[in-house]
N, C-alpha and C positions, 0 to 999 in steps of 0.2 A: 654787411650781407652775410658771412662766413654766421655771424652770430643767431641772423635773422634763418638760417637753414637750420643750425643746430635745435635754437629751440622747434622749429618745425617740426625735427623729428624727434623730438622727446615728447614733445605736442601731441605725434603719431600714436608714440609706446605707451602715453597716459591711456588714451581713445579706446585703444585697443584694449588694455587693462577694464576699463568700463564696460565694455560689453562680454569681457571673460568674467563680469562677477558674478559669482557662488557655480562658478561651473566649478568639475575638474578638471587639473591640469592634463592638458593633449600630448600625444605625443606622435609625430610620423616619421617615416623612413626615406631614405633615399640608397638602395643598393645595384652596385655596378657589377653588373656578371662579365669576365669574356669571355667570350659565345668562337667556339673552337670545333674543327673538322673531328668528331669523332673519334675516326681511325688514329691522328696522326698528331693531335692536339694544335693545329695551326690554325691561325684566323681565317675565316673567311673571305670571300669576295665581298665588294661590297654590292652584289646584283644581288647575293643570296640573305644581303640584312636588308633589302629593298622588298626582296619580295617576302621577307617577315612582315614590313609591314604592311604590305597588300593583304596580305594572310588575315591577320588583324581588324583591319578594313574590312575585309569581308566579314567579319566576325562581330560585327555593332560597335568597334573602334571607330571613333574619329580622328582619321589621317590631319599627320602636322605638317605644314609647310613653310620652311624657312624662307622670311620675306623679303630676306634680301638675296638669296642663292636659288630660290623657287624649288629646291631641292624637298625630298618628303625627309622627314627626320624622325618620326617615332609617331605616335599615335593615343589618344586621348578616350577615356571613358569615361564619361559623368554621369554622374551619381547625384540626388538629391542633397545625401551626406558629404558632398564633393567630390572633385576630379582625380584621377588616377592618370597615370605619366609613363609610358614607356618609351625611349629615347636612345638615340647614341648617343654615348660622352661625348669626349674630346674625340676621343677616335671612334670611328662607325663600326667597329669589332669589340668595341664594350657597351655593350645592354643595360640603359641604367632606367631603375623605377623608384616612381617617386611617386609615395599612397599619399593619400588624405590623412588631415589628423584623427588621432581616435581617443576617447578617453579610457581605453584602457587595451594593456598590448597583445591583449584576446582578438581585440575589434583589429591592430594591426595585423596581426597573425593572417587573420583573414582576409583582410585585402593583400597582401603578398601571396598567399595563394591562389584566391582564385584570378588576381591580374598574373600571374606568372602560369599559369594551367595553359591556357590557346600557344604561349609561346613556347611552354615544355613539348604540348605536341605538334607545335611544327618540326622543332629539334629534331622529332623521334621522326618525323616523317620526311627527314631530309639528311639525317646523319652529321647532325648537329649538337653542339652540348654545350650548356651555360654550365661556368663553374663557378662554387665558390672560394674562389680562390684571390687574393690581394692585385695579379697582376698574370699577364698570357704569359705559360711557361716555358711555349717553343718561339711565336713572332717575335721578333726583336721592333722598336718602335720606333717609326720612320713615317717621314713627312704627309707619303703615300697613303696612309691610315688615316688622315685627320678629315673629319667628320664636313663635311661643306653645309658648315652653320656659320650667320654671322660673329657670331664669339670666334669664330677661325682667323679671321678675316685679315686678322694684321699683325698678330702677336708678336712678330721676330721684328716688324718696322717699329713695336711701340718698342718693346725691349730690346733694346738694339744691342749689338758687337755681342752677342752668344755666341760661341764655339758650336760646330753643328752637331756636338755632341751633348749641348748644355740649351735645347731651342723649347718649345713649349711641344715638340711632335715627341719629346721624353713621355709625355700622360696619354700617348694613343691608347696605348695597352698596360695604364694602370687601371685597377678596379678598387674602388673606396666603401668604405657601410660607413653612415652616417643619421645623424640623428638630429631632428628638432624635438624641442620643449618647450611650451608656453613659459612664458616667466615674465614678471612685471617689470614696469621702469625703475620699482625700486631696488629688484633683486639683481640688475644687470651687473654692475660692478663686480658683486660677489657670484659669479656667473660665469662672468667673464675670468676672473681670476679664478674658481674652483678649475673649471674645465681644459682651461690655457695650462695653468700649473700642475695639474693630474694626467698630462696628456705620456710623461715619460712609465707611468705605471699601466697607463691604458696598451700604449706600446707593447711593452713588456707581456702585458697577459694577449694580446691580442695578432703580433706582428703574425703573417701570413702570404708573405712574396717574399721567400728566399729562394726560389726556383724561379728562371724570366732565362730566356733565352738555349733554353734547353742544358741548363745545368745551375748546379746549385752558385751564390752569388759568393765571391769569395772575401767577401768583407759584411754582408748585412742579411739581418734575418726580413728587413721590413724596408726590402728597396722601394718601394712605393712612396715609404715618407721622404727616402732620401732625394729622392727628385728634386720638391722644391730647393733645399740645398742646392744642387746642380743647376736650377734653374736663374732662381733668384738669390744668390749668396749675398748681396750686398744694399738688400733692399729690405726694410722693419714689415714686409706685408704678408711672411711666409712663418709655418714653423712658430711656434713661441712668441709673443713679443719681447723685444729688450728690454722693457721694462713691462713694469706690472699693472694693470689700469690702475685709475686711483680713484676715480669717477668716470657714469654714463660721460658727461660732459667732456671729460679727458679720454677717453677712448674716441669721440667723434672729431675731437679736435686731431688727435692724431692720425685719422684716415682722411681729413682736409690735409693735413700738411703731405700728403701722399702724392706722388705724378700720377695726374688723369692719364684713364688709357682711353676711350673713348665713351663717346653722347650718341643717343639716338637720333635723328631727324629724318623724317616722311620712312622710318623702319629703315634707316641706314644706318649704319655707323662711320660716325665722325672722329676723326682724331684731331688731340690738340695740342700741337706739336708746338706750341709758342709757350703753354704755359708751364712752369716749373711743378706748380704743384694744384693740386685742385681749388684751395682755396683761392689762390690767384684770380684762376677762371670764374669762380663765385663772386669777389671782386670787381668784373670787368663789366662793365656797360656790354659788349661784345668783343669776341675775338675772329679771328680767320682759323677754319679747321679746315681737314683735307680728310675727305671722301675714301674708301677705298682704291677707286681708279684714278687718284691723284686729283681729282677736280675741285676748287676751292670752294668754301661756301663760307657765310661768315655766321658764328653763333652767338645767340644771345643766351646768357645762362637762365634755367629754369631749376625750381625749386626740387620738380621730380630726377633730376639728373644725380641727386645726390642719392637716392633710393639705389640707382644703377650702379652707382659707385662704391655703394658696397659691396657690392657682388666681388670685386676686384681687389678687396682684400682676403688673404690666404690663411687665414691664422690658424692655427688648430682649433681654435674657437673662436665665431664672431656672431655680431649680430647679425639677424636678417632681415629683410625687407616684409618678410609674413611677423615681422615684432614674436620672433621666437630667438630662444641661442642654438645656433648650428652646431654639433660637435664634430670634427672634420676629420678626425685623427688618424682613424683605426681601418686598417686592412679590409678588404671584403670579407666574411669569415666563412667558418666548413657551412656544408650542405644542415644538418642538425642544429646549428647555433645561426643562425640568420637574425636572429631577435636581441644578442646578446648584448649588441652595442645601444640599440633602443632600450634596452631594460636598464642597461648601468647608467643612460644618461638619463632617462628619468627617473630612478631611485636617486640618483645626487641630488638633479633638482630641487625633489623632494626636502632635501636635508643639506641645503646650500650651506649656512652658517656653518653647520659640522663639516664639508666640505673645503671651506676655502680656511676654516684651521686647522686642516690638516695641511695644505700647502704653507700654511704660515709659520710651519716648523720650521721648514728648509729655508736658505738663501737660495731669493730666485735665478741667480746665475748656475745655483748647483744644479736646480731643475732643469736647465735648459742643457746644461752639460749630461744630466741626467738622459733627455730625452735622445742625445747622438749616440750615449753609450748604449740605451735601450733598443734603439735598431739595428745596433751590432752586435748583441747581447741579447737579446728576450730580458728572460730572468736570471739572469748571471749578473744583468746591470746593477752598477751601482748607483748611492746619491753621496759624493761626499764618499763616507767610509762603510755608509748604511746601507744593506741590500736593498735592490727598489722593489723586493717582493714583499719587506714590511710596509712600504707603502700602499701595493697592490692589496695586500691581508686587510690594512683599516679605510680602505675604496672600496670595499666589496662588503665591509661590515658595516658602512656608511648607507652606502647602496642597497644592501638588503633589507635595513632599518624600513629606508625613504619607503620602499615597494611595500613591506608590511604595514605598514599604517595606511597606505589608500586602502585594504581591507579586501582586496581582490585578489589573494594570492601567487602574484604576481612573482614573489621573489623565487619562485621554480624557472623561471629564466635564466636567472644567473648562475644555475648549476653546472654549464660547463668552465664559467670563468673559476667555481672554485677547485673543479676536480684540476684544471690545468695550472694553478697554485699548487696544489696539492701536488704534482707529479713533479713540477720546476719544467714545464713544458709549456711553450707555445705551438699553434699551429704550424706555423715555418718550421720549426723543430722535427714533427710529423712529416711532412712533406719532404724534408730531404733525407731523412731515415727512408721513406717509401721509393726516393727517386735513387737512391745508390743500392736498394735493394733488387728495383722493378723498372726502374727505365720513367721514361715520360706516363707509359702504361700504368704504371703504381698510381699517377698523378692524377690521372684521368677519370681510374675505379674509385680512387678517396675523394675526389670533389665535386666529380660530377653532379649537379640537382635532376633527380628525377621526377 
C-alpha cells in the first residue's frame, strides 16, 4: 500500500508538470505579520482580530469558517487569477497572507499590496499595527493565544510529555515569510537538498526575532527558528533533515516512516494513537482513531490522507500539497524587504543544479551545525572554519543569476540581502541596536507596515 501511495504522488507532481508546460515558473507568498497595540506593542484581543475580519467581510472578502470549531478565522478573496488568504497562524495575533501564484514577483508585489491595503486601514482606524518583524516583541506566547482552528486541536495529546515551556502555544507569536516555487518531479531531489542545505546562510542574512518578550534574546538572533528545537528536538520532521534526500522516492519514504498526527473525517480531525508511524496506518485494512472529544471511530486509510500528511512535516524545506517546494526558513522580514525571501527562493530555483553544488561543498552535518550557529550568530556564523557569509556571497550570486535570465528584472529585489552582506548585518542586528537605544518604541517606528 505505502508503495501504491508513493507512486500516487509522484503520479500527482508528473500531472502537475504537464499542465505547467511552457508556462513560467510561479512563484507566491505566505507572510505572517503580528498585529500589535499601537501605543504599547502588545497583542491584541482576540474580539479586535475578529472584528478585522468582519471589517474584511464588509469589504467583498469572503469570511472563513473553521469546520470543526465554527470559529471565523480569516477571510478569502477570489480572483479569476486565484484566491488570496488572510488568516490567523497558529496564534490569532499573527496575520498571515497567503497570495496566489504569479509569474513574476511584480504580479506578487501586487497582490500583497493591495490584499494587505483594507487591513492596513483598519489598523489605522483602530490603533493597530502589523509588523514586519520575525516574532511579537512585547507578548510572550501562551496557550491563551492559539488560534481555535482544527490544526489546534490536539497538538500537546499528539506530541506528548512537552515541558509547558517546550508545547506548540511556543508559535502563537512567531511570524514566518515563506515562499512557494513551481518545480518539477524531476527537480525535487535537487530542491530539496539546495533549499534544506542553504537554509544556515538564508538564516544568517535574514534572522529578524531577537527582540520577543520585551527585550533582547540572550542567546539568538532568530528565535523563531529556534522554537522548533524546543518543540520537537528528537523528532527527523523539524529544522534540517539528518540526512540529505537522495531521491523524490526517498524523501516520501521518509515522511511514511513518520508518526501520524492526525486524518480528516466528516471535517474532523482524527488521531491515530495505535499507529507507530504512518506507513503503518497505510498498511492497515482499518484502525480505531479518537476524535477530538475522545469519542472512537474506526478509520480506513484513504489515498488523500497522505496529501494531509504532509503538511505535518517541518523541514525548512518540503514539498507541498500545491506540487510546489515550500521554503520555511526565514524570519518575517522589515517593512521594505517583504519580497526578499520570494525573490531568493526563486532566483535558486531558477539555477537549482548551481544551487545544490554549492551545498555539496560542505558536509551535511557542518550545515546543520551551521544552521544553530546561524541563529545565534547572523553573520558571524560559521560552517566548519568557513565564514557562512561566503556562502551567503555565492547564494545571492546564484540567486541573481536565476532572476536575470527570466529577463524581467527581477534581481532589484535582492538588493537589501546584498547591502545587509555588505554591512555584516542582519535585521535582528538592527532591531536590538534600535531596542537598547529607543525602548520597544525604536521597534514599533522601524517595522511597523504602513
Amino acid at each position: 500500500m505505502t508503495d501504491k501511495w508513493t507512486q500516487g504522488l509522484l503520479k500527482r507532481f508528473e500531472d502537475a508538470d504537464a499542465e505547467r508546460q511552457g508556462m513560467p515558473r510561479r512563484v507566491a507568498v505566505e507572510l505572517k505579520f503580528p498585529i500589535v497595540l499601537s501605543a504599547t506593542g502588545e497583542a491584541p484581543t482576540r474580539e479586535d482580530v475578529q472584528a478585522l475580519w468582519r471589517h474584511l467581510g464588509e469589504n467583498g472578502w469572503q469570511l472563513m469558517q473553521d469546520e470543526y470549531t465554527d470559529r471565523i478565522i480569516g477571510a478569502r478573496r477570489v480572483r479569476e487569477s486565484g484566491s488570496d488568504v488572510l488568516s490567523s497562524a497558529t496564534g490569532y495575533c499573527v496575520i498571515e497572507l497567503s497570495v496566489a501564484p504569479e509569474p513574476s514577483l511584480d504580479g506578487v508585489r501586487r497582490r500583497v499590496q493591495d490584499s494587505l491595503r483594507p487591513v492596513l486601514s483598519f489598523c489605522r482606524e483602530h490603533d493597530l499595527a502589523l509588523l514586519g518583524h520575525g516574532i511579537h516583541p512585547v507578548t510572550a506566547p501562551k496557550p491563551e493565544l492559539l488560534t481555535a482552528k482544527t490544526r489546534n486541536a490536539f497538538w500537546d495529546d499528539i506530541f506528548e510529555r512537552r515541558e509547558q515551556s517546550a508545547r506548540v502555544d511556543l508559535f502563537t507569536t512567531a511570524a514566518a515569510s515563506q515562499a512557494h516555487v513551481d518545480i518539477r518531479s524531476e527537480e525535487a531531489e535537487a530542491a530539496l537538498t539546495a533549499f534544506n542545505g542553504l537554509a544556515p546562510a538564508q538564516i544568517a542574512l535574514n534572522a529578524n526575532s531577537g527582540i520577543w518578550k520585551s527585550e533582547p534574546d540572550a542567546h539568538y538572533k532568530c528565535v523563531h527558528e529556534s522554537f522548533w528545537e524546543r518543540w520537537l528536538p528528537d523528532e527527523d520532521r523539524v529544522g534540517m533533515p539528518t540526512e540529505k534526500p537522495a531521491s523524490l522516492e526517498d524523501y516520501v519514504q521518509h515522511l511514511m516512516s513518520l508518526k501520524p498526527v492526525y486524518v480528516e473525517r466528516d471535517a474532523e480531525p482524527v488521531r491515530l494513537p495505535s499507529c507507530r508511524t504512518f506507513a503503518e496506518f497505510c498498511e492497515s485494512e482499518r484502525v480505531t482513531g479518537c476524535k477530538a472529544d475522545g469519542e472512537s471511530v474506526e478509520v480506513q486509510p484513504r489515498e488523500e490522507d497522505l496529501e494531509l500528511h504532509l503538511t505535518f512535516c517541518w523541514h525548512n524545506a518540503r514539498l507541498s500539497r500545491y506540487r510546489t517546494l515550500e521554503n520555511r526558513v526565514n524570519c518575517q522580514q522589515p517593512p521594505e524587504s517583504l519580497l526578499v525571501v520570494g525573490a531568493l527562493t526563486l532566483g535558486l530555483a531558477e539555477r537549482l543544479p548551481e544551487a545544490k553544488k554549492l551545498v555539496e561543498q560542505y558536509e551535511w552535518d557542518d550545515l546543520r551545525a551551521a544552521r544553530l550557529d546561524a541563529m545565534r550568530r547572523g553573520l558571524d556564523a560559521k560552517i566548519d572554519e568557513e565564514p557562512v557569509s561566503a556562502l551567503c556571497e555565492k547564494m545571492l550570486e546564484v540567486a541573481s543569476d536565476g532572476l536575470s535570465a527570466r529577463g524581467k528584472r527581477e534581481q532589484s529585489y535582492l538588493a537589501p540581502l546584498w547591502r545587509r552582506l555588505t554591512r555584516g548585518q542582519c535585521p535582528a542586528d538592527i532591531a536590538v541596536s534600535r531596542f537598547r537605544r529607543y525602548g520597544i518604541k525604536g521597534i514599533l517606528d522601524r517595522f511597523a507596515i504602513y
